[in-house]
C-alpha positions in Angstrom: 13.1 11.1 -10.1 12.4 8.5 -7.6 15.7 10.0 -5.9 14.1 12.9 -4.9 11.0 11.4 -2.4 12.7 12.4 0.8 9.4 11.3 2.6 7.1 8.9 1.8 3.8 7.9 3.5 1.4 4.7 2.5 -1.7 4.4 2.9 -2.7 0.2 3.5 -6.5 -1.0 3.7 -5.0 -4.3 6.0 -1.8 -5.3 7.4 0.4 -7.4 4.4 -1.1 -4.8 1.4 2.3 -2.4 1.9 4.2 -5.6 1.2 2.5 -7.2 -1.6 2.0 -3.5 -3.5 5.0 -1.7 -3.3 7.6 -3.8 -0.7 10.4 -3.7 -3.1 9.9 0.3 -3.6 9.4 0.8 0.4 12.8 -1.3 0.7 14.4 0.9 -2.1 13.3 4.1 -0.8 15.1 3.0 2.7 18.2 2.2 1.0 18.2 5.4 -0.1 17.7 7.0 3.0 14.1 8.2 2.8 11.7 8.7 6.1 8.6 6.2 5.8 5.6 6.4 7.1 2.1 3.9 7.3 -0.9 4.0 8.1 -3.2 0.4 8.7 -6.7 1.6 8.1 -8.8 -1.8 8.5 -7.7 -5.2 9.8 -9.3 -8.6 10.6 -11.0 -7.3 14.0 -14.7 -8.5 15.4 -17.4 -9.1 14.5 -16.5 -10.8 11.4 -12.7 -11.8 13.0 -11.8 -12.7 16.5 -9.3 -9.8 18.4 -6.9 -12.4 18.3 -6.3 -12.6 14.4 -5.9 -8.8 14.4 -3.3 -9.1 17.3 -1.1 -11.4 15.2 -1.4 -9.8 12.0 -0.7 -6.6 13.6 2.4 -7.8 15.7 3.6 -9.2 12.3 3.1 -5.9 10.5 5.1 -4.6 13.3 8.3 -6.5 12.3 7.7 -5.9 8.9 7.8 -2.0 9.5 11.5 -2.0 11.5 12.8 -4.3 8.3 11.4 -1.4 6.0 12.9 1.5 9.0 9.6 2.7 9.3 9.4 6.0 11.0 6.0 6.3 12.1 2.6 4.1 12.0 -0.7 4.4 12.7 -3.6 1.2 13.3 -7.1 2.8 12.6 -8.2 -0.5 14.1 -11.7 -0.5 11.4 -12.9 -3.9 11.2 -12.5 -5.2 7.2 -15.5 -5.2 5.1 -16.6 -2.6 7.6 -14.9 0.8 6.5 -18.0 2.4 4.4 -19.5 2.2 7.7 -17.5 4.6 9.1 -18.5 8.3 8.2 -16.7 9.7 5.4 -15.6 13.0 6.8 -14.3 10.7 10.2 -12.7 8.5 7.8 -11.3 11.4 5.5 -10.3 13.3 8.7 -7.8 10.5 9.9 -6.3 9.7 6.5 -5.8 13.8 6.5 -4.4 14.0 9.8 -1.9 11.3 9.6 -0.8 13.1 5.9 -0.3 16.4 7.3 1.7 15.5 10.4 4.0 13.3 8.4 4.1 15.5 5.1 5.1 13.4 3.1 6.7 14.3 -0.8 5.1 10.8 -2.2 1.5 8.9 -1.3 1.2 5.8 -2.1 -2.2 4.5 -1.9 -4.9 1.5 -3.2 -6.0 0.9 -6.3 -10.0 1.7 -6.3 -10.5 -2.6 -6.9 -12.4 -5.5 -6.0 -11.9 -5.1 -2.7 -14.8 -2.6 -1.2 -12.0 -1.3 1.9 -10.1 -0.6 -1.2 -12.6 1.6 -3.0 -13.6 3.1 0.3 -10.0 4.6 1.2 -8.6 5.1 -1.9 -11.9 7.9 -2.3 -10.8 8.8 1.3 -7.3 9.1 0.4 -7.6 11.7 -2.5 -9.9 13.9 -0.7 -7.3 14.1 2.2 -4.4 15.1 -0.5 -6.6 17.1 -2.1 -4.1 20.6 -3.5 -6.8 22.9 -1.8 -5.7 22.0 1.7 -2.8 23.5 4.3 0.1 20.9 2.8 -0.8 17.8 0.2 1.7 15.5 -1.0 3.3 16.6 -4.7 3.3 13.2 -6.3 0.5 10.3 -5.7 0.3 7.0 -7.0 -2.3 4.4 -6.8 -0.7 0.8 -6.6 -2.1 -2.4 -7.2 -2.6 -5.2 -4.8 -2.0 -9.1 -6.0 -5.9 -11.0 -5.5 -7.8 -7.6 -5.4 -6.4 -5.5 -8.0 -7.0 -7.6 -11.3 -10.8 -8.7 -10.6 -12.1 -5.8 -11.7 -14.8 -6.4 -14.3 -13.1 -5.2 -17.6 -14.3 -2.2 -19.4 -17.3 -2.0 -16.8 -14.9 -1.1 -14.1 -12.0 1.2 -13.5 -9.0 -1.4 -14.2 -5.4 -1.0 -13.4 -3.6 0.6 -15.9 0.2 0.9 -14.7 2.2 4.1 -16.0 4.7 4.4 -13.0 7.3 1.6 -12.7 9.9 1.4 -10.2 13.2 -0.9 -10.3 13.2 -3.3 -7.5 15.8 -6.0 -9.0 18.2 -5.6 -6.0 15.5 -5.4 -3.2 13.2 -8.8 -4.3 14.6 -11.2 -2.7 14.8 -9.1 0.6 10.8 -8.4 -0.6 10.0 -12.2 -0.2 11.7 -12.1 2.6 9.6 -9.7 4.2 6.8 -10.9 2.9 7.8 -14.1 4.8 7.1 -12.1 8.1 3.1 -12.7 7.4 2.9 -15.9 8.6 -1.0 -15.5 8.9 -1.5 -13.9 5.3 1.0 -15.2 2.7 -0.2 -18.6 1.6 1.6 -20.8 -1.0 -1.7 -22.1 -2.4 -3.3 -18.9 -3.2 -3.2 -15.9 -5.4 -1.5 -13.7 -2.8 1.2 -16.7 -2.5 4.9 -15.5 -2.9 5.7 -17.6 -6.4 2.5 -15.6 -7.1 4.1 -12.6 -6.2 7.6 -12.6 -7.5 6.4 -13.8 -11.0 4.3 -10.4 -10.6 7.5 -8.3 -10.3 9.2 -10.3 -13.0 6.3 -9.6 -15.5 5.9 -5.6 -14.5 9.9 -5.9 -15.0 10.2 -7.8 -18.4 7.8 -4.5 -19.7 10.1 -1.9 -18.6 13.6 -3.6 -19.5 13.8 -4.8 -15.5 14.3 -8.1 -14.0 11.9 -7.0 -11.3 9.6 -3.8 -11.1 6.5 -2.9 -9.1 3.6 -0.9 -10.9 1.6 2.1 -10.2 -0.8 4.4 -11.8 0.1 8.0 -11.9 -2.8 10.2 -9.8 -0.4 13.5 -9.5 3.0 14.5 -10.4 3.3 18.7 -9.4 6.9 19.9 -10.1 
């Protein structure tokens, strides 16, 4: 199945959250000569971040995105924390317009978690795929993000409850490589670290008879 996303568009809150969700499957989907696209909703911008911290992030996203042969981006420049202060319909407006010019087969997009730019765009992202509109992507899957994802208060929360699993045993190590790129993001110490990471993908793998997977949670599959 996978074999037949011809184009796939992502949807990240912040620069790094392509990488540490679904790097492996991005890298995958480019071996197997897919057209990608992204778009960078939020990012560490005033007043809560000096310019300069998005610059860097942003020029490291930008490597990371020629690695993946990314065919078109889009930075909506929102400060983080900030995007439920931006009107929904503006919001849901971008998120639709960067989905219908790229058309893409597949969306990949956040887990509703922890993280309130999270919640904010994943409702943002569905109401822009919606199946009532001029094109909308055939398959979605939500994916989950390492330090956000799995603080959701059990059983008083939606929690991530993976049903979509894809190989990435031959792209990891080019994954942590990649990862590498955010210099600014990826500490060693921290939740979000790259041991952290990888022993992610080795557990999602060891369920599905992998060495390493990725995990998602099935929104829409239309054959």
């Amino acid at each position: 199945m996978i074999n037949n996303f011809k184009k796939i568009s992502i949807i990240s809150p912040h620069p790094d959250d392509e990488t540490i969700a679904a790097g492996g499957a991005l890298l995958r989907f480019r071996d197997q000569g897919s057209k990608i696209s992204c778009l960078v909703v939020s990012g560490h911008l005033p007043p809560l971040y000096p310019k300069s911290s998005y610059e860097i992030t942003k020029k490291e996203s930008l490597k990371v995105f020629k690695q993946y042969g990314i065919e078109y981006n889009e930075f909506l420049e929102i400060p983080a924390t900030k995007v439920n202060e931006k009107p929904k319909s503006e919001l849901n407006n971008l998120i639709f317009k960067h989905i219908d010019f790229f058309k893409p087969d597949l969306l990949l997009i956040p887990f509703p978690d922890r993280h309130i730019d999270h919640r904010i765009i994943f409702d943002s992202s569905l109401v822009a795929s919606r199946p009532n509109l001029s094109y909308f992507p055939k398959t979605i899957l939500a994916y989950e993000t390492l330090s956000e994802t799995h603080w959701n208060a059990p059983n008083i929360e939606p929690n991530f409850i993976p049903n979509f699993f894809i190989d990435i045993t031959n792209q990891i190590e080019e994954k942590i490589q990649v990862l590498s790129y955010y210099e600014s993001q990826i500490k060693n110490n921290e939740s979000r670290s790259i041991d952290a990471i990888k022993a992610l993908a080795r557990f999602r793998g060891s369920q599905n008879g992998f060495k390493y997977a990725e995990a998602f949670q099935t929104i829409r599959i239309t054959l």
